[in-house]
N, C-alpha and C positions, 0 to 999 in steps of 0.2 A: 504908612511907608509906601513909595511907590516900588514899582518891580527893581529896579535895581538896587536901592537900600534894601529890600528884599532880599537880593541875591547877597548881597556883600552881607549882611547880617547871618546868611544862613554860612558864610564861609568861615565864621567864628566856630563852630562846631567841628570837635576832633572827628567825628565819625566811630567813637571808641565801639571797640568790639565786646568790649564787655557790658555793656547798655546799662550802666548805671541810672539814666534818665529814663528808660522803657522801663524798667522792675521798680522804680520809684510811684510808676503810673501805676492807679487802681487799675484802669484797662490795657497796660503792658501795652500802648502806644506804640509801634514801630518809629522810633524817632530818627535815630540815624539815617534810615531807609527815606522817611519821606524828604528831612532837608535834604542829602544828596540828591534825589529827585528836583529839588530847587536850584539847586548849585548847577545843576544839568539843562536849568530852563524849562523843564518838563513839569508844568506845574497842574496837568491833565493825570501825570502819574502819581503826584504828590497829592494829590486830590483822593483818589483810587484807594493809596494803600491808607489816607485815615479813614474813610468812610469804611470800606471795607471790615477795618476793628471795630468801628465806632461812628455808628451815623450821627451822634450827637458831637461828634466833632467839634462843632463851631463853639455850640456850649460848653463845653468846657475850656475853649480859648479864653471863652470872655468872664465866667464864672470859678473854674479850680484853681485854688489858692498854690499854682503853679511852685512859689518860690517856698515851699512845704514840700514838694513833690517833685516833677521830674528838674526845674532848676535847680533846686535847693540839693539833686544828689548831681549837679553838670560837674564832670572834671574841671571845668574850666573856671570853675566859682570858689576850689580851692585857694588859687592865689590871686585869681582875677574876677574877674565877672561873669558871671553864667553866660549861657547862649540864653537868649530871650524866646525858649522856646514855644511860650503862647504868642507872642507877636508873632511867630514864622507861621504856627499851624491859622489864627484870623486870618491872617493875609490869605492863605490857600483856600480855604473858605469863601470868605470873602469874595475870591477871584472865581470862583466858581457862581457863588450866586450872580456877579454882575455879569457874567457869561452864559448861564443858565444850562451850568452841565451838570446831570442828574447822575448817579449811580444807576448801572444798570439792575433792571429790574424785571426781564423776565424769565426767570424762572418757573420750571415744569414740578408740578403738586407731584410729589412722592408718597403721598399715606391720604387717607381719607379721615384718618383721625383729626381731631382737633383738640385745640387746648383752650382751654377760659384762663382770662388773666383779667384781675380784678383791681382794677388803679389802672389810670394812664399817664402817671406820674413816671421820671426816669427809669427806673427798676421793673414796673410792666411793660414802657414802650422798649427797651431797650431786651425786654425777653422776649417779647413780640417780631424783633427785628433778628433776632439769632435764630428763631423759628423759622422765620418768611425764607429767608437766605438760603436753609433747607428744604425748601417746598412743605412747610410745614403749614398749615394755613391755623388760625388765633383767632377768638373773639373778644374784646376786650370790654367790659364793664365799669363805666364810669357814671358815680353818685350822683356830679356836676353839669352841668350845664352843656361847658365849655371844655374841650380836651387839653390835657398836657398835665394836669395836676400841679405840683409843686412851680413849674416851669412856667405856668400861665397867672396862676395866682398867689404865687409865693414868691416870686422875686418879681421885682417891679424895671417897666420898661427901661429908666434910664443904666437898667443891668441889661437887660436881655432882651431885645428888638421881640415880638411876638410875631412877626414876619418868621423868624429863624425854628421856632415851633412851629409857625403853622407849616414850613417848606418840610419839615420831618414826619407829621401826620400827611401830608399831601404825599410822602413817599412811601408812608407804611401802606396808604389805599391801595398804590399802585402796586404793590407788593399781596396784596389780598387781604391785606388786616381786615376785620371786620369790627365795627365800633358803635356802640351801643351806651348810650349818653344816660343819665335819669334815672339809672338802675343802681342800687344802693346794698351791701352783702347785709344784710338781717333786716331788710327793709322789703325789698321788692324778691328774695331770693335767699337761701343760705348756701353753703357748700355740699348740704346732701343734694339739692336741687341741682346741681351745677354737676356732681357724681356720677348722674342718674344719667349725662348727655356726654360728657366730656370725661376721657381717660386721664386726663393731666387738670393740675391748675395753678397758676399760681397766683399767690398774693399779694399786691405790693398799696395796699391801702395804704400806707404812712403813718405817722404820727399824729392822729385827728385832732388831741384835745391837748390847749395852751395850760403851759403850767400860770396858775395866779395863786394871789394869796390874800388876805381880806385886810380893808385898808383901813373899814368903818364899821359898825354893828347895823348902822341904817345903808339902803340902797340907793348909789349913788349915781349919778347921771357922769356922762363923761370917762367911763372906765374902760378900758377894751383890752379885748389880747391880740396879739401880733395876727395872725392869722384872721379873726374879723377885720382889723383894719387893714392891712395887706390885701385885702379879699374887694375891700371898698375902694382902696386907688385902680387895681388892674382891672378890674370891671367897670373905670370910671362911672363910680358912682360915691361920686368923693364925702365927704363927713364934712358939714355945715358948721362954723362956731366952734372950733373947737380952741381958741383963745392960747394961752401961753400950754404949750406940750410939754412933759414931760416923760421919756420912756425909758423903763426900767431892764436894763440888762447891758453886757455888752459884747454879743456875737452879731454876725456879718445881720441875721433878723434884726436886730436892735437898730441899726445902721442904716438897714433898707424904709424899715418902719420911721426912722426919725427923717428921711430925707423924703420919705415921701408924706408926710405930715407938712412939710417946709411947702410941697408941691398943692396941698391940699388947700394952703391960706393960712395957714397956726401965724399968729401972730409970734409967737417966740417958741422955737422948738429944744428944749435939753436933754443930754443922754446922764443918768445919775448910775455908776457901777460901783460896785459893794469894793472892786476889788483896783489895780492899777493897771495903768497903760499895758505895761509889761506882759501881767500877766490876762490882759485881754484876749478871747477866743476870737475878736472879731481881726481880718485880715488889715495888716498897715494901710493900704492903700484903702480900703474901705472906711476907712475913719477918717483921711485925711479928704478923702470927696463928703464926705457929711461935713466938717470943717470950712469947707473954701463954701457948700450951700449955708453956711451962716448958724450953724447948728453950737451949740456948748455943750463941751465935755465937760461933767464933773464925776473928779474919782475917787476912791475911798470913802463912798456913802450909802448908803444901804435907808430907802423909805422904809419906815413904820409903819405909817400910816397918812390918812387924809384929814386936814380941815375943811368944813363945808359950814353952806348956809342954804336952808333949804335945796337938800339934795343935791347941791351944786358945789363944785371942788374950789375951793381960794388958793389953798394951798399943801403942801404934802410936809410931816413933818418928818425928819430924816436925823440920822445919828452919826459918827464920824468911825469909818474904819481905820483899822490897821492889816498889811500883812504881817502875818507869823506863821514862818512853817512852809510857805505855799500860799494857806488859808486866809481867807478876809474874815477877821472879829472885830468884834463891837469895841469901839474906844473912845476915849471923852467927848464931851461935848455933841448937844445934840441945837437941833436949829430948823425954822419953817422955810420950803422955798416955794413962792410963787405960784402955783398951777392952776388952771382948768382943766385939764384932761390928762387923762393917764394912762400910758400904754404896756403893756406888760409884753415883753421881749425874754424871757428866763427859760424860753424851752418848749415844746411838744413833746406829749407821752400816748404811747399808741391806747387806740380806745380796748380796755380790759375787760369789761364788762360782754361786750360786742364777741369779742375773740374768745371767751370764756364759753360762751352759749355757743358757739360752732363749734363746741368741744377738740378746741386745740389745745395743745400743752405748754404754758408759756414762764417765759423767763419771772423771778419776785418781782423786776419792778412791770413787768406787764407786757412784756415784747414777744414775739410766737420766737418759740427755740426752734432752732433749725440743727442738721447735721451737718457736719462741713463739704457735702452738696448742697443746701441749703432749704434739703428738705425736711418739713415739718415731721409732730408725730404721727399725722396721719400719709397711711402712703399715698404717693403719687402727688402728694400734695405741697407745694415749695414756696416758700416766701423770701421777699428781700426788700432793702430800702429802710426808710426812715420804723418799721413798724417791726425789725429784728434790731437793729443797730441807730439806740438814741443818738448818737455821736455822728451820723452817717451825713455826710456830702454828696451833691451831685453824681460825682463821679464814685463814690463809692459804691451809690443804688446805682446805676447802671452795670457796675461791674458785679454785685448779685446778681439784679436779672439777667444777662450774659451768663453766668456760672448754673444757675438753674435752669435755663435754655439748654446749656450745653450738655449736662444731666439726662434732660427729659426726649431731648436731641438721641444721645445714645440708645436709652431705652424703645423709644420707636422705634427707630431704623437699625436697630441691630438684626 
């Protein structure tokens, strides 16, 4: 949109006092506040008051399944159509990057304490930046290479510009983050180590390890989980041969992973869910851009298993669901389709084993329990993000690390 579709778009919002669309938001968004800032032309102050919530701002324009969240509660969506409040906050975004207006950033160090934050995924950088804000100063610890976690290697560029991550690390620098790439928690370091320097910590490692399931008794070529191959398109270092696709699941990962498989050279790319459109976790609009890139849906089918020849995949054999109840169950008829390669899309579970030996206390299915500060059993110690909350969104892990910030926030400076 250019500024004035802009402007006329931001005049579709009531301005309601009761902020239905801000309490909808993980990060309680000032929304009203910033379109009027629109309406006003003032797009320097609309700028201001999202950054100031929320430096990841942009990211959630172009990633939070908005019409779940603050459209989805618009007054205005009652009898008409929401305010397109992710189109107003990209654009302000937007208009800033092509302007090149930065959030101010100098602020005077208030403690000499420091915290360690372990992940540079949403839920670290986004405690990282509720620190800085306070003069708090952060060092951050990342396994990877590359910074951003989730946001670099887990959603692929034709979601998320890597310019827009890297303009958020270039801000956390200038804010004093300190960032330390190649260091891994039970690998180069554990938490007593981290104790021993730092009064605070938090965790936001994520969800390390892809859920899979076994397709064949022999080992088979061509099989991946979302997360290696996600890992292979954004680090372009794309996967060779990998002939007709098939990936199993269907959340917004299944979607990313099938359309960047398309990007990769897959001769034929399919997405196969156990369960129906309907009740699909992945967002509408993210299935209908895997569609127009040439992708097939098929639904109510659940793989079994793989046929192969010499280690190599022909085909997946597969059964026909039904829902009942909710639930996707097994129903008649079963049948082979087509594949070379298989991608598993069904989920991330934080690593247990790992979290286990740092002697934290964690949820049955494996997640560190928090208190609703979101700190751990061990004091002083706080986590958020994909490795407390399987379920968890961009904007959900931002809004823990924000909430344990603002925790560890008090206790310093009180």
């Amino acid at each position: 949109m250019n500024i004035e579709e802009i402007k006329n778009e931001a005049l579709w919002c009531l301005g309601c006092k009761a902020k239905p669309c801000s309490k909808a938001c993980p990060m309680h968004t000032n929304i009203p506040e910033f379109i009027a800032k629109i309406k006003e032309d003032d797009f320097k102050k609309a700028y201001d008051i999202l950054i100031e919530n929320n430096l990841f701002s942009h990211v959630c324009s172009l990633v939070c399944p908005q019409e779940e969240q603050c459209e989805g509660s618009c007054v205005r969506g009652i009898k008409q159509t929401p305010t397109k409040i992710g189109n107003l906050e990209r654009a302000v975004n937007e208009w800033a990057l092509e302007n090149n207006v930065k959030p101010y950033t100098n602020i005077e160090s208030k403690t000499d304490k420091k915290v360690a934050i372990i992940g540079s995924g949403p839920a670290g950088l986004s405690c990282a930046y509720e620190l800085a804000k306070k003069g708090i100063k952060s060092v951050v610890f990342e396994k990877e290479k590359v910074l951003g976690g989730l946001l670099t290697y887990g959603i692929p560029d034709f979601r998320l510009d890597k310019k827009i991550v890297d303009k958020i690390i270039e801000i956390l620098r200038d804010y004093g983050v300190e960032f330390k790439t190649e260091c891994a928690l039970g690998k180069d370091f554990t938490l007593k180590d981290l104790k021993e320097k730092y009064e605070y910590v938090f965790i936001g490692v994520g969800a390390e390890l892809s859920s899979m399931y076994k397709l064949s008794d022999e080992k088979l070529e061509g099989v991946y989980d979302s997360d290696r191959f996600l890992k292979a398109y954004n680090f372009n270092k794309p996967i060779k041969n990998l002939g007709k696709v098939v990936v199993i699941g269907g959340g917004n990962v299944a979607m990313d992973s099938a359309r960047a498989a398309v990007r990769m050279g897959a001769d034929e790319v399919s997405i196969l869910y156990r369960r129906d459109r309907e009740h699909m976790p992945a967002r509408e609009i993210e299935l209908e851009e895997c569609l127009k890139d040439g992708v097939k849906f098929k639904e109510l089918v659940r793989v079994i298993s793989a046929n192969s020849e010499k280690s190599k995949i022909n085909s997946v054999h597969c059964i026909n669901t039904k829902i009942v109840d909710g639930k996707a169950v097994d129903s008649e008829g079963e049948f082979d389709y087509e594949a070379n390669s298989v991608v598993f899309a069904i989920g991330l579970k934080p690593n247990k084993e790992l979290l286990m030996n740092e002697g934290l206390e964690l949820e049955d299915w494996g997640a560190i329990k928090v208190d609703e500060n979101n700190q751990t059993s061990i004091e002083n110690i706080y986590s958020g993000g994909d490795v407390v909350d399987n379920k968890s969104v961009v904007c959900k892990a931002l809004a823990s690390g924000k909430k344990a910030a603002l925790n560890i926030i008090e206790k310093i400076l009180k």
